[in-house]
Each structure stands twice: as structure tokens, then as C-alpha cells.
C-alpha positions as CSV (number, residue, x, y, z in Angstrom):
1,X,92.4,90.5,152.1
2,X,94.0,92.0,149.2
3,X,93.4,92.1,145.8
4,X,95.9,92.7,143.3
5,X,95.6,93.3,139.3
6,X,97.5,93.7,136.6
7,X,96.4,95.6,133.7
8,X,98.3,94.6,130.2
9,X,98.7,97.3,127.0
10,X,100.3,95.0,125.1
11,X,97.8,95.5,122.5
12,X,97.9,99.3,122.9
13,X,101.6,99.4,122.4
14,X,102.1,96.6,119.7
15,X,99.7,98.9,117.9
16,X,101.4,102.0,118.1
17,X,104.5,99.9,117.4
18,X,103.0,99.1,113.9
19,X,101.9,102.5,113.4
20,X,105.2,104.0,113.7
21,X,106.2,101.4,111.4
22,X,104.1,102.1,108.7
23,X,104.5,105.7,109.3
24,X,108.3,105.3,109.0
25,X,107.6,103.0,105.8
26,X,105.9,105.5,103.7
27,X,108.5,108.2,104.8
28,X,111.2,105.7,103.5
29,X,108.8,105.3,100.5
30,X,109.0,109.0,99.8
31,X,112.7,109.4,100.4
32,X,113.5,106.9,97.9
33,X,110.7,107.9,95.4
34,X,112.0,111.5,95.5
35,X,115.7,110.4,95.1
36,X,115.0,107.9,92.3
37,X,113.0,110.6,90.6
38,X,116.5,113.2,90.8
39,X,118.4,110.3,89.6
40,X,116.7,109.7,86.6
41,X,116.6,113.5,85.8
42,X,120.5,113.9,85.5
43,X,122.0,114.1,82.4
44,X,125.4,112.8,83.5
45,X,126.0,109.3,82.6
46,X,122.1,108.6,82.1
47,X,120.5,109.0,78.6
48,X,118.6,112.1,77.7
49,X,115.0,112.8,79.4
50,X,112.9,112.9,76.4
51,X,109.1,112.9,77.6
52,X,109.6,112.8,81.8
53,X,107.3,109.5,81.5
54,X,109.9,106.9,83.5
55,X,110.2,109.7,86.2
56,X,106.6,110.9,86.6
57,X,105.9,106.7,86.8
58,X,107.9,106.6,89.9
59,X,105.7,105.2,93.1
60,X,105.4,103.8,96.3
61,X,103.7,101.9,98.1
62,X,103.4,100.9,101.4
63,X,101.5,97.6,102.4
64,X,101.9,96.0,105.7
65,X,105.2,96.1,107.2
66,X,106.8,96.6,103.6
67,X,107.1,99.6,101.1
68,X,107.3,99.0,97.4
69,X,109.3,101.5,95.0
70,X,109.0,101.6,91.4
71,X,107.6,101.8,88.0
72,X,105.4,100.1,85.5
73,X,107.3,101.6,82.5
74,X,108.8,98.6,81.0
75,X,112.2,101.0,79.9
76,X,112.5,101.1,83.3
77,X,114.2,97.8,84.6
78,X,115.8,97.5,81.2
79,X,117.8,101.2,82.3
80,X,118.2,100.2,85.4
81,X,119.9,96.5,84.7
82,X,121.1,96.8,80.9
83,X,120.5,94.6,78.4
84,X,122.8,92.9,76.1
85,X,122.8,96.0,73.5
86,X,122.8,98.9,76.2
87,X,124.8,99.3,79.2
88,X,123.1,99.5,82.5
89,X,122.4,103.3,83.5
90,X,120.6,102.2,87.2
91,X,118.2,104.8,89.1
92,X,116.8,103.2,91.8
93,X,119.2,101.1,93.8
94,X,121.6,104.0,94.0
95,X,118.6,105.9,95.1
96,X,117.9,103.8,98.2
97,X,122.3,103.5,98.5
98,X,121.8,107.1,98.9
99,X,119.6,107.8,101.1
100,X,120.1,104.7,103.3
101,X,121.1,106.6,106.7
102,X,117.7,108.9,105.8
103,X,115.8,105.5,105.4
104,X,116.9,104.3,108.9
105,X,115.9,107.9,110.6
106,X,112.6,107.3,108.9
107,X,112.2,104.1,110.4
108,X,113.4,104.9,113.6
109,X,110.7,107.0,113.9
110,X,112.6,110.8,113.5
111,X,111.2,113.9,112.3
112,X,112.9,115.6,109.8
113,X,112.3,117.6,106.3
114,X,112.2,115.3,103.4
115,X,113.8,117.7,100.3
């Protein structure tokens, strides 16, 4: 008689699976962060840095399966959209734009220098 058994690591690999994720996640976290952090720095087209407080606001965070980029400064969304008095002078959609085929190395798991 023969016995025959089969061993599963689907639970091994679904969790390294998820760990890469989450490790690409806060790479693409950083990536963006850093980006968003130039763009609000430049002085071309954007209004004068004053105090650095939108720009040393500028976070991430990763949760599970998702990354969250911004800031709590209120002046923040209102640069990025415009309002009906100011003209829109946007920082962090251009950042992620920018850094989109980074992003998707990130996610896909490959090493490289972020700066």
C-alpha cells in the first residue's frame, strides 16, 4: 500500500504575498511623500514658502492593503484644488503623476534608491 500527501503553503505564500504588498505600499508612501514635499518647495508657479509648515505636514500612511498621502494643514487642499479667489497651484497629484512608473517598481516588489 501507498500513501500519498500533499502538503499546502498557501498560507505561507499568501502571507508573504501581503508582506511584499505592504512593503511595496509604504515604499510608494515614501516616493510620493518625498515628491509632494519637492513640489511644494518650488517657487515656480507655486506661492512663496513662508514657514515650511504645509511641507513638514506631509505624511503617509500605510494601512492594510492601502497607503494614505497627505496633510492635515487645512491650506493644503485649498492649494492643491483652488478656490474661487485663488487659482489652483496642486502638489500632490502631480507628485504621484510623477513618480507613477517608481510607484509600480515599488509595488512590484524592486529594489531601488529612493532620492
Amino acid at each position: 500500500m501507498m500513501s500519498v500527501t500533499i502538503k499546502s503553503y498557501r498560507k505561507e505564500r499568501q502571507a508573504e504575498i501581503l508582506d511584499g504588498l505592504q512593503k511595496g505600499l509604504q515604499k510608494a508612501g515614501l516616493i510620493v511623500e518625498r515628491q509632494a514635499k519637492i513640489n511644494v518647495s518650488q517657487t515656480t508657479g507655486h506661492p512663496q514658502v513662508q514657514t515650511g509648515r504645509l511641507r513638514s505636514s506631509i505624511t503617509h500612511n500605510v494601512g492594510q492593503g492601502e497607503v494614505e498621502i497627505g496633510t492635515n494643514v487645512d491650506y493644503g487642499r485649498y492649494l492643491e484644488l483652488g478656490t474661487v479667489n485663488h487659482p489652483p497651484y496642486p502638489w500632490l497629484f502631480p507628485a504621484l503623476e510623477e513618480k507613477k512608473s517608481d510607484i509600480i517598481q515599488a509595488l512590484k516588489g524592486r529594489d531601488f534608491s529612493i532620492g
